[in-house]
C-alpha positions, 0 to 999 in steps of 0.5 A: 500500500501506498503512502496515500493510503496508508492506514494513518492516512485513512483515519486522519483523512475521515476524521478530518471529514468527520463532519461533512459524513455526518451531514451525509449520514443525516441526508441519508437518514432524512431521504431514506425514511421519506422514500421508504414512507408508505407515500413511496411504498405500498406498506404490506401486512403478513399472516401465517398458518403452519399446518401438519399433514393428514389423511393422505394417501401415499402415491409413491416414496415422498413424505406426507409434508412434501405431498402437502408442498405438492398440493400447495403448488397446484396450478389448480389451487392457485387458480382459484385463489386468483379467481376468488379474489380477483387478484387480477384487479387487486394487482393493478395487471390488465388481464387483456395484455400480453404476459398478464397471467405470467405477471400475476403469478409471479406478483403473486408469488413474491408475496406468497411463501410456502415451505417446509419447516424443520418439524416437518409442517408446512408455513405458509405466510402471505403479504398484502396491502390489505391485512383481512385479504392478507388472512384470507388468502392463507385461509384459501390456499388451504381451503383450496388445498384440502378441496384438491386432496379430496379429488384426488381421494376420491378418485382413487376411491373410486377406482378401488370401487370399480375394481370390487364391484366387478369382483363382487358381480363375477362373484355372484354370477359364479354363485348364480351359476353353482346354484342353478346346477345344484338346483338341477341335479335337486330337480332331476335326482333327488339329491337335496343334501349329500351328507345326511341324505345319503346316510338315511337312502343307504339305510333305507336301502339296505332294510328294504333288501332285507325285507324283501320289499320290492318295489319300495326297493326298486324305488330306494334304488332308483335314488340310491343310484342316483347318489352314486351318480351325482353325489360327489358332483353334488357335494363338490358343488356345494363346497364351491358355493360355500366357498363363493358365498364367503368370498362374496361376503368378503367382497361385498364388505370391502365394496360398501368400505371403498364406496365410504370412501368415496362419499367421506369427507376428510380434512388433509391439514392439521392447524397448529397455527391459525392464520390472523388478521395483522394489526401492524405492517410487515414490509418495509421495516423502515429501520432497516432501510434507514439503516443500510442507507445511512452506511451505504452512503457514508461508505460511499462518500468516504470512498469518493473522498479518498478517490479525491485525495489520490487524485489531488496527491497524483497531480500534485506529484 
């Protein structure tokens, strides 16, 4: 470093000036407190709600907070918070001109936050000019939210129910069907039930031959062929429509489940915080502009000085 600037030289050369940055410094104390009035800035009022997740059916790997983050950023939920409060207006944006739409969201997004918090909630916090609207707006996005949830839901519900109707009808054509032909073989054999049925016909039967009675042999040994014919199709088939009638039952009670869920109404937000009405403004903090204006300046002023003396000091030479 040079003579001229020197560390001794950097502090006589401001304490020297000590005054004239202190007349900076005041300037730009005056004119950054005017400017950042709410005569210059628009004054924006926050609210903020953290909620937690709940009720969310899992679509693939992520958690049920970044699920959350996902329904937040539907275009579908932003839509209608713009169309609810006809932000369009509320923005001063023309919608008839080019880009509008791109204008909007992105207006709308510098005053919109959604994030993940380190608990694994979602924040979410809004500014506006308009404190009420400001509440209102997070109030919506949820609103909104839970509303897209619900589609979804139910969309899947309804998938699921299609798929256990079609099990319950082919369940009870196969049982319509099993009935029907153990009906039949009923009708046409005299077989009604195989166990006890064919106990009793044996029995009958074989009495009838030891006493010698014909024709009511003839006709116990017409049914009693009859069983060995269609007994153990008879029984296999009444194995199958027991069987077929749990399985329906089964079905039908995971059928009445899907069709619930397809009618429920759930709630996919758990409030921790519940958004308010604002009763001072968020944006500008004008202590902090007065602040970095002042050092700013000052910097920059002392900066200028010391390019002055440089110069002076090189002309001098």
């Amino acid at each position: 470093m040079n003579k001229e600037f020197s560390y001794t030289n950097l502090f006589q050369l401001f304490f020297s000036n000590y005054k004239l940055l202190f007349i900076v410094a005041i300037i730009a104390a005056v004119l950054s407190s005017v400017f950042s009035s709410s005569l210059f800035i628009t004054p924006k009022f926050q609210s903020k709600s953290v909620l937690y997740p709940s009720n969310l059916i899992s679509y693939s790997s992520e958690t049920p907070t970044e699920q959350l983050l996902q329904l937040y950023e539907s275009s579908e939920v932003w839509n209608s918070v713009i169309e609810k409060f006809n932000l369009f207006n509320h923005y001063n944006i023309d919608s008839s001109q080019i880009g509008a739409k791109t204008k909007l969201i992105k207006e709308l997004r510098d005053n919109v936050s959604i994030r993940k918090t380190s608990f694994e909630s979602v924040e979410i916090t809004v500014l506006d000019k308009n404190q009420k609207i400001a509440r209102d707006i997070v109030l919506e996005f949820t609103q909104q939210v839970n509303l897209k949830a619900r589609q979804l839901q139910r969309e899947k519900s309804k998938e699921v129910l299609a798929i256990y109707k079609n099990l319950v009808d082919d369940k009870k054509v196969q049982i319509d069907s099993l009935e029907k032909a153990i009906k039949k073989i009923s009708a046409n054999y005299g077989v009604f039930e195989f166990g006890r049925q064919a106990e009793v016909v044996t029995e009958q039967y074989l009495e009838s031959i030891r006493k010698g009675e014909g024709a009511k042999t003839e006709k116990i040994a017409e049914l009693f062929n009859n069983f060995k014919e269609k007994g153990n199709e008879f029984s296999a088939l009444s194995i199958l429509l027991a069987n077929a009638y749990n399985e329906y039952n089964k079905q039908l009670v995971n059928y009445e489940k899907a069709k619930s869920d397809v009618t429920k109404e759930l709630t996919y937000t758990n409030e921790i915080i519940s958004p308010q009405i604002a009763d001072k403004k968020s944006y500008p903090v004008r202590w902090v502009i007065v602040i970095i204006s002042v050092l700013s300046s000052v910097f920059f002023a002392y900066l200028l000085m010391i390019i002055i003396k440089n110069l002076r000091n090189q002309i001098v030479e």
